[in-house]
Backbone as CSV, one residue per row, in Angstrom:
resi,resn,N_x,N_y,N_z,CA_x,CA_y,CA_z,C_x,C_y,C_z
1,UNK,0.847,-1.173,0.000,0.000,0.000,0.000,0.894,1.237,0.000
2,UNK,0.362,2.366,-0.577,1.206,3.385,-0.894,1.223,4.014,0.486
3,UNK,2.366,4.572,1.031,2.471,5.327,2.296,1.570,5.985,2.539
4,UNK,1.006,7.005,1.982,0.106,7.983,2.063,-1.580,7.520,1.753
5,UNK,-1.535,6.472,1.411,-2.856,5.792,1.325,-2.768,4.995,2.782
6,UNK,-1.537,4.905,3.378,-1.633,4.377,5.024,-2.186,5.004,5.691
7,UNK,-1.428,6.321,5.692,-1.655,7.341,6.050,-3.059,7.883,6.520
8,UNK,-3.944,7.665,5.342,-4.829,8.170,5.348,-5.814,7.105,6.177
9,UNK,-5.583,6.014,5.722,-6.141,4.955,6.369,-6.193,4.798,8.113
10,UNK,-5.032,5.402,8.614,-4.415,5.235,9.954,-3.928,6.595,10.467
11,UNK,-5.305,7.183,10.974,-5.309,8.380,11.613,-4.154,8.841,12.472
12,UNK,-3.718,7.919,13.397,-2.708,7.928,14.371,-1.404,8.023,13.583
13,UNK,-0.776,7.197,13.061,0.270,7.257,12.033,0.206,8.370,11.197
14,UNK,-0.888,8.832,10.691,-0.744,9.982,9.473,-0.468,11.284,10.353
15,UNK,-1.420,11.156,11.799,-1.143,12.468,12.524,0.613,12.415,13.070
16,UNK,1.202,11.241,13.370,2.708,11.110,13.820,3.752,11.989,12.839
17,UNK,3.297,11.504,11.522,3.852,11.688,10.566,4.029,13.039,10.140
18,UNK,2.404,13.972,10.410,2.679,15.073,9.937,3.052,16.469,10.909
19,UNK,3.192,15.600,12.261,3.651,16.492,13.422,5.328,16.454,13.501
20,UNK,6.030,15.201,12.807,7.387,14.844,12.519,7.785,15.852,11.271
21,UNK,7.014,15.820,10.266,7.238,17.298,9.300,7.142,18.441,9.597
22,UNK,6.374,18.858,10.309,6.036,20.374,11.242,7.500,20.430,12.214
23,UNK,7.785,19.482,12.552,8.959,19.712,13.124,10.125,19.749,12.650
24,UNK,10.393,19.469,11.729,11.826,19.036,11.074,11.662,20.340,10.233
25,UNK,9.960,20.852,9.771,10.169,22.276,9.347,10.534,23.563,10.150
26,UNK,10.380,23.460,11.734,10.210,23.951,12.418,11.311,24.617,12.842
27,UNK,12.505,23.548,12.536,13.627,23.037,12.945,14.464,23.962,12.524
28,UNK,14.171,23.857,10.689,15.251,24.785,9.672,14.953,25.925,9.574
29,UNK,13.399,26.096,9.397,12.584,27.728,9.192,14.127,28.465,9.085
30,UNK,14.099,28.875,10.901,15.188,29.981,10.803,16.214,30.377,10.050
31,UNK,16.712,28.809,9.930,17.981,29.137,8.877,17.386,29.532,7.527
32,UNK,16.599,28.765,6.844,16.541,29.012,5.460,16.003,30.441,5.363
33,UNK,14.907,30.763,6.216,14.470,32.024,5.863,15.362,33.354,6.611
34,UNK,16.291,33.283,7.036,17.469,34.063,7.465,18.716,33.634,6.708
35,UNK,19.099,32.766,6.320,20.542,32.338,5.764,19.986,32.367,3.838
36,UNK,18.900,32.726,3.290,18.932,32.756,1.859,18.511,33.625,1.425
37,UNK,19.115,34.228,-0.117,19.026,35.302,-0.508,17.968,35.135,-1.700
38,UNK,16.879,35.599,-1.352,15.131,35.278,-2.263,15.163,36.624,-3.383
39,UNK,15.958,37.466,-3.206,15.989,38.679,-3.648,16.019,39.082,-5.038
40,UNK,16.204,37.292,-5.513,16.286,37.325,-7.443,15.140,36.699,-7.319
41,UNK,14.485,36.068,-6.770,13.596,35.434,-7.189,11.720,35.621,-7.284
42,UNK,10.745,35.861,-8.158,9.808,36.634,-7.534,8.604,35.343,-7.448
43,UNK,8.660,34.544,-7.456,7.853,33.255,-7.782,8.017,31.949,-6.700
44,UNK,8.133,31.611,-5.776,8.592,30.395,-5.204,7.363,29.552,-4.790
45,UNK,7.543,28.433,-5.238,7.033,27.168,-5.049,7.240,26.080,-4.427
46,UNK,6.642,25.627,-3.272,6.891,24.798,-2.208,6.280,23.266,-2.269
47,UNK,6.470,22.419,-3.111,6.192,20.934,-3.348,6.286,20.147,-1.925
48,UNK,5.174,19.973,-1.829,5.379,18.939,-0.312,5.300,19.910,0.700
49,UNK,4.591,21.152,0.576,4.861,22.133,2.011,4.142,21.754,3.335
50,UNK,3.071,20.569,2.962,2.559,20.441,4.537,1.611,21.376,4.397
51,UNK,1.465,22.184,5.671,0.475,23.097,6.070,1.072,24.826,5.520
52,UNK,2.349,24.495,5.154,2.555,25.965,4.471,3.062,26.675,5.225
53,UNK,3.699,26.482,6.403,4.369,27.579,7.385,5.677,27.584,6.822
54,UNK,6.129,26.754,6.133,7.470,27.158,5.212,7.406,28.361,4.853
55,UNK,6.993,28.113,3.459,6.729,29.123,2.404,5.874,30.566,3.191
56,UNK,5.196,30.375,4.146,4.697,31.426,4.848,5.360,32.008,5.672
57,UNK,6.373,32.011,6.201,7.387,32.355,6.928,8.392,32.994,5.863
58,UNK,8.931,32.569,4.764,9.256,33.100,3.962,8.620,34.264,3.105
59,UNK,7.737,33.748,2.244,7.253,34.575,2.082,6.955,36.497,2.840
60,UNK,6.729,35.647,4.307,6.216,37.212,5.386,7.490,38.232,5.675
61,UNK,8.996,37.203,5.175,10.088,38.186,5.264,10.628,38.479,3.676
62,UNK,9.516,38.393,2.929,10.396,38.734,1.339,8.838,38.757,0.730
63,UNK,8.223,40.525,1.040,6.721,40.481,0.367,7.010,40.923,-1.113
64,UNK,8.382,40.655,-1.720,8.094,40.712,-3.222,7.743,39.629,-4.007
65,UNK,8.099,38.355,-3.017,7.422,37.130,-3.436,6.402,36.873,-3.414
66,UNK,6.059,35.640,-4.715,4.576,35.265,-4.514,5.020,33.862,-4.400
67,UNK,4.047,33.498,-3.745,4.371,31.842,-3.482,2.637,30.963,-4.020
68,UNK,3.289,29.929,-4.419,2.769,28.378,-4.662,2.960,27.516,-3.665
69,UNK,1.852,26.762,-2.952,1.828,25.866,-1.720,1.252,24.373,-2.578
70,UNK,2.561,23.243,-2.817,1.190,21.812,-3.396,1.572,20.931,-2.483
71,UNK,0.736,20.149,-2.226,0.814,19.265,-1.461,-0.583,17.995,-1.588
72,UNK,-1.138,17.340,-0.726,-1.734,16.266,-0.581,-3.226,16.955,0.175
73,UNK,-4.342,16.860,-0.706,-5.127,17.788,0.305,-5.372,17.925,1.508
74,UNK,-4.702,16.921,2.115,-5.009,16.021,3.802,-3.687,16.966,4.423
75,UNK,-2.606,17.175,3.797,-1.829,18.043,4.237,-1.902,19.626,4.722
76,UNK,-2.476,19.623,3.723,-3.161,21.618,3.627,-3.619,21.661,4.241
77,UNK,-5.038,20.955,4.704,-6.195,21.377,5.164,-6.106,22.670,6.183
78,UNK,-5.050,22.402,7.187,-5.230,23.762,8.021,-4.819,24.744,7.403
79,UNK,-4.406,25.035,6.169,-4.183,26.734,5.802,-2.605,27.295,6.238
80,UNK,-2.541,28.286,5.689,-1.011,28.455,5.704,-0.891,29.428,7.088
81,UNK,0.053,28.819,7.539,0.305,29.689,9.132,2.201,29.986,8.792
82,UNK,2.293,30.972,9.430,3.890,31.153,9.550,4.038,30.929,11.172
């Protein structure tokens, strides 16, 4: 079975899983959105963002960007938080 069809299947596991991504995003935020220079770029796109506090955190320190959030709809659902 495909991971994410587990996932979905197994509430407990899918919630483990996506509190282990929130964290490991949680983790880098600082660096990436302090240690990179977005300043050429006006477009960024976040494949796999989860709930979007990546790209929303970024985004909130570089408002010349526009950002793209894709992911798994079970991922999104809560909306983009920084």
């Amino acid at each position: 079975m495909p991971v994410f069809d587990y996932y979905s299947q197994n509430e407990a596991s899918g919630a483990v899983f996506d509190r282990a991504m929130k964290n490991i995003s949680d983790a880098i935020k600082p660096a990436i959105v302090n240690g990179y220079d977005f300043s050429g770029i006006g477009q960024l796109v976040d494949i796999g963002g989860g709930n979007g506090s990546l790209i929303a955190s970024i985004l909130k320190a570089n408002s010349h960007l526009q950002g793209i959030l894709f992911d798994q709809a079970a991922a999104i659902a809560n909306g983009m938080t920084a």
